[in-house]
C-alpha positions in Angstrom: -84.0 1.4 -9.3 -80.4 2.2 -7.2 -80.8 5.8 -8.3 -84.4 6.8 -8.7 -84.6 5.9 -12.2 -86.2 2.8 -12.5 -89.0 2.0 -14.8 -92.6 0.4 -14.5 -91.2 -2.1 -16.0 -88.2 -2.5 -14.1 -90.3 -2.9 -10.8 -93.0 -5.2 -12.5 -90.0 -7.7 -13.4 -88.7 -7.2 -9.6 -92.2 -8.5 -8.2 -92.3 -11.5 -11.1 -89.0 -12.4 -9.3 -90.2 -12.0 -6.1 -93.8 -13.5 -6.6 -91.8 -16.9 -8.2 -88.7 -16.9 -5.3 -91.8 -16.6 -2.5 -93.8 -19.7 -4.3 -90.9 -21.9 -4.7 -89.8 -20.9 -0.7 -93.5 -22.3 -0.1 -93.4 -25.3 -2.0 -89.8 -26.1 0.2 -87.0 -24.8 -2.6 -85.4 -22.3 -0.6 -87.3 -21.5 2.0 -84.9 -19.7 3.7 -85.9 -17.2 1.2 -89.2 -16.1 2.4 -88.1 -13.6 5.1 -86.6 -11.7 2.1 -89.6 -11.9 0.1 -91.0 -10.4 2.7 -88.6 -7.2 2.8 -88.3 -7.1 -0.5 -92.3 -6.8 -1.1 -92.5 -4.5 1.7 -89.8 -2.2 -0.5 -91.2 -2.6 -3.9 -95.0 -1.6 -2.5 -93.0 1.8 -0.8 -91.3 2.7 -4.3 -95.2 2.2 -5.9 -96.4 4.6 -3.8 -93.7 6.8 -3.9 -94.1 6.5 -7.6 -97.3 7.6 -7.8 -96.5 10.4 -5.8 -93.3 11.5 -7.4 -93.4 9.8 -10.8 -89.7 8.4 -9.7 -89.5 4.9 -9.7 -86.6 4.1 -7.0 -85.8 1.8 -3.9 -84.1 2.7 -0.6 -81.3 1.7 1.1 -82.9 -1.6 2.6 -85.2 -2.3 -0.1 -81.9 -2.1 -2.5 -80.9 -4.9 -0.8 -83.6 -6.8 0.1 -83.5 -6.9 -4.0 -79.8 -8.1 -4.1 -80.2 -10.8 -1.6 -83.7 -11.9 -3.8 -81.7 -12.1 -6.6 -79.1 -13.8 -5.4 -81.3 -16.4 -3.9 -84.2 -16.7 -6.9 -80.2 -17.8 -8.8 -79.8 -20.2 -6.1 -83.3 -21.9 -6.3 -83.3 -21.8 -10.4 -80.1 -23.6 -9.9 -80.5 -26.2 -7.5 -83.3 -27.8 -9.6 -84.3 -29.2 -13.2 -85.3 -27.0 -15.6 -88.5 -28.5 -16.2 -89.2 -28.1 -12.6 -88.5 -24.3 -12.4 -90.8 -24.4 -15.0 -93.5 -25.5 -13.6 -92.9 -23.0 -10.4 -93.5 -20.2 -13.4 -96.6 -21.7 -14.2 -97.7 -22.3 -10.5 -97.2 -18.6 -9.6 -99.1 -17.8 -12.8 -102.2 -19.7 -11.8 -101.7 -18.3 -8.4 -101.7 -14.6 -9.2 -104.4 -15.5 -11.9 -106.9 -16.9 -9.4 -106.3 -14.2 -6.9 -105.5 -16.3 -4.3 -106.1 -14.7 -1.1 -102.2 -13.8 0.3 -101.5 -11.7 -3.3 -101.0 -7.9 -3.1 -102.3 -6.0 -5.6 -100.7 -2.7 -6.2 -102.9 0.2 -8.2 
């Protein structure tokens, strides 16, 4: 994603991070995170449509690390609860993204 390289795949794991950090930031773990969710989904939508205009799947400068700082925070909020708990954020953000709750981008 650093060089222009990145995969469908590669982004779609990127927005399960992001769509899980921005839940948890919403439920109060981390919230602190949400004005990075909010670069960060601002950065993966611009290398979507870049994608389907280029076929190159790639991030710029910002959105590279808006990504870094997501990362490092999703760590923080996986760490700083139970296991169990974490996994029933995943499941959350499932049924979220599932219902098509009103505040979910959808990128075609």
């Amino acid at each position: 994603m650093t060089k222009g390289s990145g995969t469908v795949q590669d982004w779609r794991t990127l927005v399960d991070v992001l769509n899980l950090s921005e839940m948890m930031g919403k439920c109060g773990v981390g919230p602190e995170v949400l004005p990075i969710c909010e670069k960060a989904q601002e950065s993966l939508h611009k290398a979507a449509m870049r994608y389907q205009e280029t076929m190159r799947m790639g991030l710029d400068g910002v959105g590279i690390q808006a990504i870094r700082d997501l990362i490092e925070f999703a760590d923080l909020q996986q760490s700083s609860i139970p296991r169990s708990e974490f996994e029933k954020y995943i499941q959350k953000t499932k049924n979220y993204i599932k219902s098509h709750g009103d505040k979910v981008v959808e990128i075609v």
